[in-house]
C-alpha positions in Angstrom: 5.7 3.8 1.2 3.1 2.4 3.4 0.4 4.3 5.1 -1.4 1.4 7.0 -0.7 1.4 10.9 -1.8 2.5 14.1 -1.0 6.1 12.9 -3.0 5.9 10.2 -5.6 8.5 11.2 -2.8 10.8 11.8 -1.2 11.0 7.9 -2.1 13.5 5.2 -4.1 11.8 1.9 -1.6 10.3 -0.4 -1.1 12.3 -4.2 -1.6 10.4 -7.6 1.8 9.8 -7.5 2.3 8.7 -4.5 -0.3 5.9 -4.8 1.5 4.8 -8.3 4.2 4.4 -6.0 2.6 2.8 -3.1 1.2 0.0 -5.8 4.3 -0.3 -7.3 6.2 -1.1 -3.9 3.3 -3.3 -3.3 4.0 -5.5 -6.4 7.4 -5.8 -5.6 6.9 -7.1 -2.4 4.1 -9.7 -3.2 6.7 -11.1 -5.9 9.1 -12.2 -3.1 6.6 -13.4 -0.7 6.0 -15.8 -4.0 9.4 -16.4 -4.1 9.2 -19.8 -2.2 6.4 -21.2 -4.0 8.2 -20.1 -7.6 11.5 -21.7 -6.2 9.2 -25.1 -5.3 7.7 -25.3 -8.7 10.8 -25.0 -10.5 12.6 -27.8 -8.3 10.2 -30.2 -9.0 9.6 -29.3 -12.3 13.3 -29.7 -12.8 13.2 -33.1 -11.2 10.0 -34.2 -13.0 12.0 -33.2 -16.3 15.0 -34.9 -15.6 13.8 -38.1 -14.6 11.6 -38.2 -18.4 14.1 -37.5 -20.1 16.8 -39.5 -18.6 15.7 -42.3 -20.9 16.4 -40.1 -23.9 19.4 -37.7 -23.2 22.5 -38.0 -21.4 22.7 -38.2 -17.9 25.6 -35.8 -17.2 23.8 -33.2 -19.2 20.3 -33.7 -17.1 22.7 -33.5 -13.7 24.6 -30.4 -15.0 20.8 -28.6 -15.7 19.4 -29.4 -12.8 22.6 -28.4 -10.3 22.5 -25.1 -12.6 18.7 -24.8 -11.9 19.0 -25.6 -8.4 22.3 -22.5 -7.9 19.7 -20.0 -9.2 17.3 -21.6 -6.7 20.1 -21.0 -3.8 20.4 -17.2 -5.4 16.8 -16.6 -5.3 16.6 -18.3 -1.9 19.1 -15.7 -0.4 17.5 -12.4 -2.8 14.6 -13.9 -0.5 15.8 -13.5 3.1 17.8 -10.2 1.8 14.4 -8.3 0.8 13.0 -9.6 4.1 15.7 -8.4 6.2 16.4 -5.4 4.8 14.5 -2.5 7.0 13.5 -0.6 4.1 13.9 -1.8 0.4 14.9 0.6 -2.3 12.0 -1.0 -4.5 14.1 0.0 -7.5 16.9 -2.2 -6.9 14.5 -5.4 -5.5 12.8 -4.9 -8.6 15.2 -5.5 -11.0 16.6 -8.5 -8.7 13.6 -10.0 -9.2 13.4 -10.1 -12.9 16.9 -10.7 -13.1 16.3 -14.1 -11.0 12.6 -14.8 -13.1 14.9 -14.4 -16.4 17.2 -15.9 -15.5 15.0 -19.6 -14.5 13.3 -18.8 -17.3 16.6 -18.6 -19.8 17.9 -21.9 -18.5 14.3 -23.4 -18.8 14.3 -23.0 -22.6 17.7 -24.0 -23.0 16.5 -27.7 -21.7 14.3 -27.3 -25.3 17.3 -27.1 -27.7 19.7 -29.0 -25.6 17.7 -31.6 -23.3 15.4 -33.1 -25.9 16.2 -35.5 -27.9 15.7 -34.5 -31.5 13.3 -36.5 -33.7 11.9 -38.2 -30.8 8.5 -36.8 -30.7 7.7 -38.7 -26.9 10.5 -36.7 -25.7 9.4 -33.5 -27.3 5.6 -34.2 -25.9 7.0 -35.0 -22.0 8.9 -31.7 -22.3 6.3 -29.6 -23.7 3.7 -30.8 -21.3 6.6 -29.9 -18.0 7.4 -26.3 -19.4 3.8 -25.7 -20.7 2.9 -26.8 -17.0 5.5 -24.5 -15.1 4.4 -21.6 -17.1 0.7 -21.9 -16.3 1.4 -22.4 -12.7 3.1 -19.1 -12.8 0.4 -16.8 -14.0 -0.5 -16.0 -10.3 3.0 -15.8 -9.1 4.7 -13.7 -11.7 2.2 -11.3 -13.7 2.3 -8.5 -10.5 5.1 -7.0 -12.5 4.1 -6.8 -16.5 7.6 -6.9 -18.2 8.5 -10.1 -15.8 5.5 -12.6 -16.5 5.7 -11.2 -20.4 9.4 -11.7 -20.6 9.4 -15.1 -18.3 6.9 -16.8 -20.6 8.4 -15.4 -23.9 11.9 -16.9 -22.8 10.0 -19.6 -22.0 7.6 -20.8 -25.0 9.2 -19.1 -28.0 12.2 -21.7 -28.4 9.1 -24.1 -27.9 7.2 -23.2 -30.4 10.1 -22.2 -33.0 11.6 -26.0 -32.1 8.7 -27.6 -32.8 7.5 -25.9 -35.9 11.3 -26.7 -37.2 11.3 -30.4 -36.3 10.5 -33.1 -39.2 7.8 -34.4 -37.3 4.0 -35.5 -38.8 2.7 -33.3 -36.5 5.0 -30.5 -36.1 2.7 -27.8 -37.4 -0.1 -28.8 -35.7 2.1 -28.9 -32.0 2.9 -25.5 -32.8 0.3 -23.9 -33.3 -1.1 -25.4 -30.3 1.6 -23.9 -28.3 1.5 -20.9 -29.7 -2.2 -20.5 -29.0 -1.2 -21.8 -25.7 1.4 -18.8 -25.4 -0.6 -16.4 -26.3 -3.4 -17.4 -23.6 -0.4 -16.8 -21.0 0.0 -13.5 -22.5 -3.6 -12.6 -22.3 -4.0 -14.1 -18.8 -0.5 -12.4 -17.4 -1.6 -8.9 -18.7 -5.1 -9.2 -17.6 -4.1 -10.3 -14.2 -1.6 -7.8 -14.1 -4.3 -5.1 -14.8 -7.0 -6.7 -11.9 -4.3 -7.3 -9.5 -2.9 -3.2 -10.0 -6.4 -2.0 -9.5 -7.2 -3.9 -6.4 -3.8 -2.4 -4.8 -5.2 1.0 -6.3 -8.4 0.8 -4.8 -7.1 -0.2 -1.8 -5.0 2.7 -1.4 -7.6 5.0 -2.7 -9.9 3.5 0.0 -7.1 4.6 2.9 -7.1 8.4 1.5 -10.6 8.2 1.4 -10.6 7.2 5.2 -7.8 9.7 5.9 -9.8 12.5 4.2 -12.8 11.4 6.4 -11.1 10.7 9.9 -9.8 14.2 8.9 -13.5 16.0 8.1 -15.1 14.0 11.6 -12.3 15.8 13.4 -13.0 19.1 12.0 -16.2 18.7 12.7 -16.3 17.4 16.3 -13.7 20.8 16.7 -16.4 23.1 15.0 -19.2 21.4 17.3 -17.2 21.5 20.5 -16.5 25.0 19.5 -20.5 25.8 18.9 -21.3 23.7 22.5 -19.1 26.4 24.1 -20.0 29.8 22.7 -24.0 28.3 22.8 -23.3 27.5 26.3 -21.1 31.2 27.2 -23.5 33.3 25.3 -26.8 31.5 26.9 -25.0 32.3 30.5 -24.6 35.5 29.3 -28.4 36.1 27.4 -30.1 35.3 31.2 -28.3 37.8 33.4 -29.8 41.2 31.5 -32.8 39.3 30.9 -33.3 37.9 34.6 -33.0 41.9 35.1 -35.5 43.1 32.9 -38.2 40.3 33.6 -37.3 41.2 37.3 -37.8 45.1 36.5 -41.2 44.4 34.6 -42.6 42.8 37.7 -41.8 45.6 40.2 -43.2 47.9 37.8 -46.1 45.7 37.7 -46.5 45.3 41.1 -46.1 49.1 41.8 -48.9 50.2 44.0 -48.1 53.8 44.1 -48.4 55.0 40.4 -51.3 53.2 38.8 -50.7 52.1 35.8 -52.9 52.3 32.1 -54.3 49.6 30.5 -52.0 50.7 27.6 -48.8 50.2 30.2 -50.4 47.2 32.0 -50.5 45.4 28.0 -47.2 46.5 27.3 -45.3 45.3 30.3 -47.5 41.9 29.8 -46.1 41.7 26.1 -42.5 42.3 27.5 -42.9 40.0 30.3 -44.3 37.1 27.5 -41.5 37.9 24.8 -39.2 37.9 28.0 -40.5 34.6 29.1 -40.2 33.3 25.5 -36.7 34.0 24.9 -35.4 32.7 28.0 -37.6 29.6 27.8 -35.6 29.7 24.4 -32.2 30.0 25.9 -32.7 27.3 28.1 -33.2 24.9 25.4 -30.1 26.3 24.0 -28.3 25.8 26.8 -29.6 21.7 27.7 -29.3 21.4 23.9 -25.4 22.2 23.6 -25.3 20.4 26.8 -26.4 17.1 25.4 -24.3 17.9 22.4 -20.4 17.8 24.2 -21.8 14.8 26.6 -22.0 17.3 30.0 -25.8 16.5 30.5 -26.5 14.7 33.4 -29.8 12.4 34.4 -30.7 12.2 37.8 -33.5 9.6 37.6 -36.4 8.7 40.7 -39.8 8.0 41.1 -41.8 10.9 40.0 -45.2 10.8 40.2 -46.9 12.3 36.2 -49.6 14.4 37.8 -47.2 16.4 39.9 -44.8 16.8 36.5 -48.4 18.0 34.5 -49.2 20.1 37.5 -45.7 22.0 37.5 -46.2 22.6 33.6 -49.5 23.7 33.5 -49.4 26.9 34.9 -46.0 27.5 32.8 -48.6 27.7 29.9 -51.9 28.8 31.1 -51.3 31.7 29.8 -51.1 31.1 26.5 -53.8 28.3 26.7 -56.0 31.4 28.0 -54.6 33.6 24.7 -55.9 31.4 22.2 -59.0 30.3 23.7 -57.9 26.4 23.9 -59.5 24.0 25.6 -57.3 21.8 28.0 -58.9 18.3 29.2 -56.4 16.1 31.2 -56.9 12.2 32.3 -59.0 12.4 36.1 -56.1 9.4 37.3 -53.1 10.1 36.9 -51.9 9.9 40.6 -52.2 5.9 39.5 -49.0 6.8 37.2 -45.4 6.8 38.2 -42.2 6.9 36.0 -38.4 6.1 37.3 -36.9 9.5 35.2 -35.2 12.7 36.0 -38.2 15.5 37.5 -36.6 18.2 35.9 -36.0 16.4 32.6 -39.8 15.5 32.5 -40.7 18.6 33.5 -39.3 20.4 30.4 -40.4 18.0 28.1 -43.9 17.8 29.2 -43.9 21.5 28.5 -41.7 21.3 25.4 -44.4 19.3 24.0 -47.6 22.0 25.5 -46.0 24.8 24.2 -45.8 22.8 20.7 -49.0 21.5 21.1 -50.7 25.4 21.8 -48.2 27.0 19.1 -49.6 24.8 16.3 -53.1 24.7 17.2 -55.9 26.6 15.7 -57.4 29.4 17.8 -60.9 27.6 19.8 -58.6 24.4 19.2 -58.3 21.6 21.8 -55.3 20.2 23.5 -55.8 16.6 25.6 -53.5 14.9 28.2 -54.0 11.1 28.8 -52.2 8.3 29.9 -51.6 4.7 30.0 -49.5 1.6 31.2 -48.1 -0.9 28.8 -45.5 -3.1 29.3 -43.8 -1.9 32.1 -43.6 1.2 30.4 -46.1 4.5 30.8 -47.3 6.2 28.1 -47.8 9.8 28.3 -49.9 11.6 25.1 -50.6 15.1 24.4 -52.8 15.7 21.4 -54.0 18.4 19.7 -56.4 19.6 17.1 -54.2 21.7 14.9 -52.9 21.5 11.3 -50.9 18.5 12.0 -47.9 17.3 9.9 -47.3 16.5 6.4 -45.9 12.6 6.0 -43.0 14.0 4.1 -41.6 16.2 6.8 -42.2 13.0 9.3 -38.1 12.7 8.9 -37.3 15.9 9.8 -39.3 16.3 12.9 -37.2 16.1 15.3 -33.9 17.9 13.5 -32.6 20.6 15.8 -33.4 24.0 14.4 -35.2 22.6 11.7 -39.0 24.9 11.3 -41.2 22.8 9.0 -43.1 25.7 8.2 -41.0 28.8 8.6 -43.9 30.9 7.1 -46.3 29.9 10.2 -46.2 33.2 12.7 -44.7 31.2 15.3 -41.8 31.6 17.9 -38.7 29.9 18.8 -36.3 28.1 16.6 -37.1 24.9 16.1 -35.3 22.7 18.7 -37.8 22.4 21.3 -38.7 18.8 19.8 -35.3 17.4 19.2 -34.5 18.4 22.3 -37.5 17.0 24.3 -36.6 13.6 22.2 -32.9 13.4 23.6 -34.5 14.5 27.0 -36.5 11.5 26.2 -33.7 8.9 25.2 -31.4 10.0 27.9 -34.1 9.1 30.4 -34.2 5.6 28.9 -37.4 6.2 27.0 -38.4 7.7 23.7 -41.2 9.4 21.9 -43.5 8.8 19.1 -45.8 10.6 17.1 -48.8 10.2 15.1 -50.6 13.2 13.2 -52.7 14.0 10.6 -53.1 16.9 8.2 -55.5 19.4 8.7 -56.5 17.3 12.0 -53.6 17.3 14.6 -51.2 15.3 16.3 -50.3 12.8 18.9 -47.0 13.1 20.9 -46.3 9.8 23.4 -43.8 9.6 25.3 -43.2 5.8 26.9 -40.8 5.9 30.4 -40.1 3.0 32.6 -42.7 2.7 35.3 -41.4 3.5 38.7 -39.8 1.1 40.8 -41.0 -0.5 43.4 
């Protein structure tokens, strides 16, 4: 079972099981696609033997070995271009015809040690220690994917070694067979341990494709649950302005009644209404642009715009509330010398975004300034203000949509007026900085492209 392809993203995670399958499948198929190099190493290994012995055994024996070596070969060859062919391997069966075939090449390898060598010769003994000792280390990589077939191939393989050795009448029998069996023991060590490495890097691997199922599967979710927030922002902000359109509309006719005078009492109430009205659809419409920007339906509409008529159209938006708290506004006496290439209406709201912010957080008496400058092709726009300013750990969260930093403050709205004034910003091809200082206030700049020529 395989879950890599292009419909990857599509599958459910894989169970415990599963994956032990998976790696499993996995092993069996990286021990054919060995096959070919296992088949080459035992060919000329066979070749290699048969030519130094040939001066000690007979030569009919060596030819019989090798053409039984080489059938297996054929065997294995054809096992080969079955498991290829075959749409989709029962890994079961391939399994076991694998180790059947590794046994087998194996079986008639140690045979050569009893039957191929001459006896009492200890040259002949050395030549075919060193081929099989040889052949078995070169198959450490190619055989261990599968525990029971390396430890069964080099068992078969070194224990009539070793057991020949330690029975001959040689000086140095004892010594030889120790040596191999330190030697065979070292396979063992090496087979099982690559065994172990190569079964946790198919593990991991596999564990790394839930992981990117589970995730692909989460991002969905979650770009359903935003899409679904986008829409009922945007359906319930169309809906919010039609009875409030009516009762700001309402509060102004009563206002501008000229038949019943009204009380001061009356005149202060319908001012509060018309402020909280005021607030909350200046609140709706950041909604609104916000969900907008959100599902990719915002559109910029970018000309030259000169930045005193975009600080003209906000400042009475505000005056207001500048009046309210007593501020003090001071802008720049130039800026008619300033153009920007970005969307009117864009700037417009951010300019004011960043007023309102500016008279929200400012102490009563406080001061608010407007400057600008040019830089690089780019103009740079500051409002400052002398309020409380921000804290350098809440620098990060600044600009995180309906994030207050202090929720205890007496202050209204919701807390996206800056993140959305920063992807007004950025889809205008600019962005927007800020510098402030506790207890002493805070810089906004906002840098646009200078208008073109």
């Amino acid at each position: 079972m395989s879950v890599v392809g292009p419909d990857a993203s599509q599958l459910s995670p894989l169970s415990a099981s599963d994956i032990g399958e998976s790696v499993r499948f996995e092993k069996v198929r990286l021990l054919f696609r060995n096959i070919p190099t296992n088949i080459l190493a035992t060919l000329v290994g066979a070749l290699l033997f048969a030519y130094t012995q040939s001066n000690f055994v007979d030569h009919s024996s060596l030819v019989n070995w090798v053409i039984l070596l080489f059938t297996i070969a054929l065997a294995r060859v054809g096992s080969f271009v079955a498991y290829r062919i075959t749409a989709t391997p029962n890994k079961r069966i391939w399994e076991y015809v694998f180790v059947i075939g590794a046994i087998t090449t194996s079986t008639v390898w140690s045979s050569a040690t009893f039957f191929l060598t001459a006896e009492g010769n200890m040259t002949s003994q050395i030549l075919s220690a060193s081929i099989i000792m040889a052949l078995a280390a070169g198959s450490v990589s190619t055989l261990s994917y599968l525990r029971l077939t390396g430890i069964g191939f080099f068992t078969i393989l070194m224990l009539p070694l070793i057991l020949m050795t330690f029975l001959s009448n040689s000086e140095f029998s004892l010594h030889l067979a120790v040596v191999y069996l330190v030697f065979y023991l070292s396979l063992l060590i090496a087979s099982i341990r690559f065994n172990e490495y190569i079964t946790e890097s198919i593990t991991l691997r596999y564990a790394s494709i839930n992981d990117a199922i589970e995730i692909n599967s989460e991002k969905e979710k979650a770009e359903q649950a935003n899409a679904a927030k986008s829409i009922f922002l945007s359906s319930m902000s169309h809906e919010l302005r039609t009875p409030l359109n009516a009762i700001m509309g309402f509060t102004q006719i009563m206002k501008m009644n000229r038949t019943d005078k009204l009380t001061s009492d009356q005149t202060r109430n319908l001012d509060e209404i018309m402020s909280a009205s005021e607030s909350l659809l200046s609140l709706i419409d950041d909604i609104l642009d916000l969900s907008q920007i959100e599902s990719g339906e915002f559109s910029s509409e970018p000309a030259n715009i000169n930045v005193e008529e975009a600080i003209s159209g906000c400042i009475p938006l505000v005056g207001h509330k500048i009046e309210k708290k007593h501020l003090t506004l001071t802008t720049q006496t130039n800026f008619s010398d300033f153009s920007v290439y970005a969307d009117p209406a864009l700037l417009r709201k951010t300019l004011c975004n960043l007023l309102r912010n500016a008279i929200e957080y400012n102490h009563n008496a406080g001061s608010i300034s407007i400057t600008a400058e040019k830089l690089d092709g780019n103009v740079l726009i500051t409002i400052s203000d002398s309020g409380k300013g921000i804290a350098e750990e809440d620098m990060p969260q600044l600009f995180k949509p309906f994030k207050r930093l202090d929720p205890k403050n007496n202050v209204n709205g919701v807390g996206i007026g800056l993140s959305l004034s920063k992807q007004m910003v950025e889809t205008m091809g600019g962005h927007i900085t800020v510098k402030s200082t506790l207890g002493e206030g805070s810089r906004f700049t906002i840098s646009l492209p200078q208008a073109t020529s």
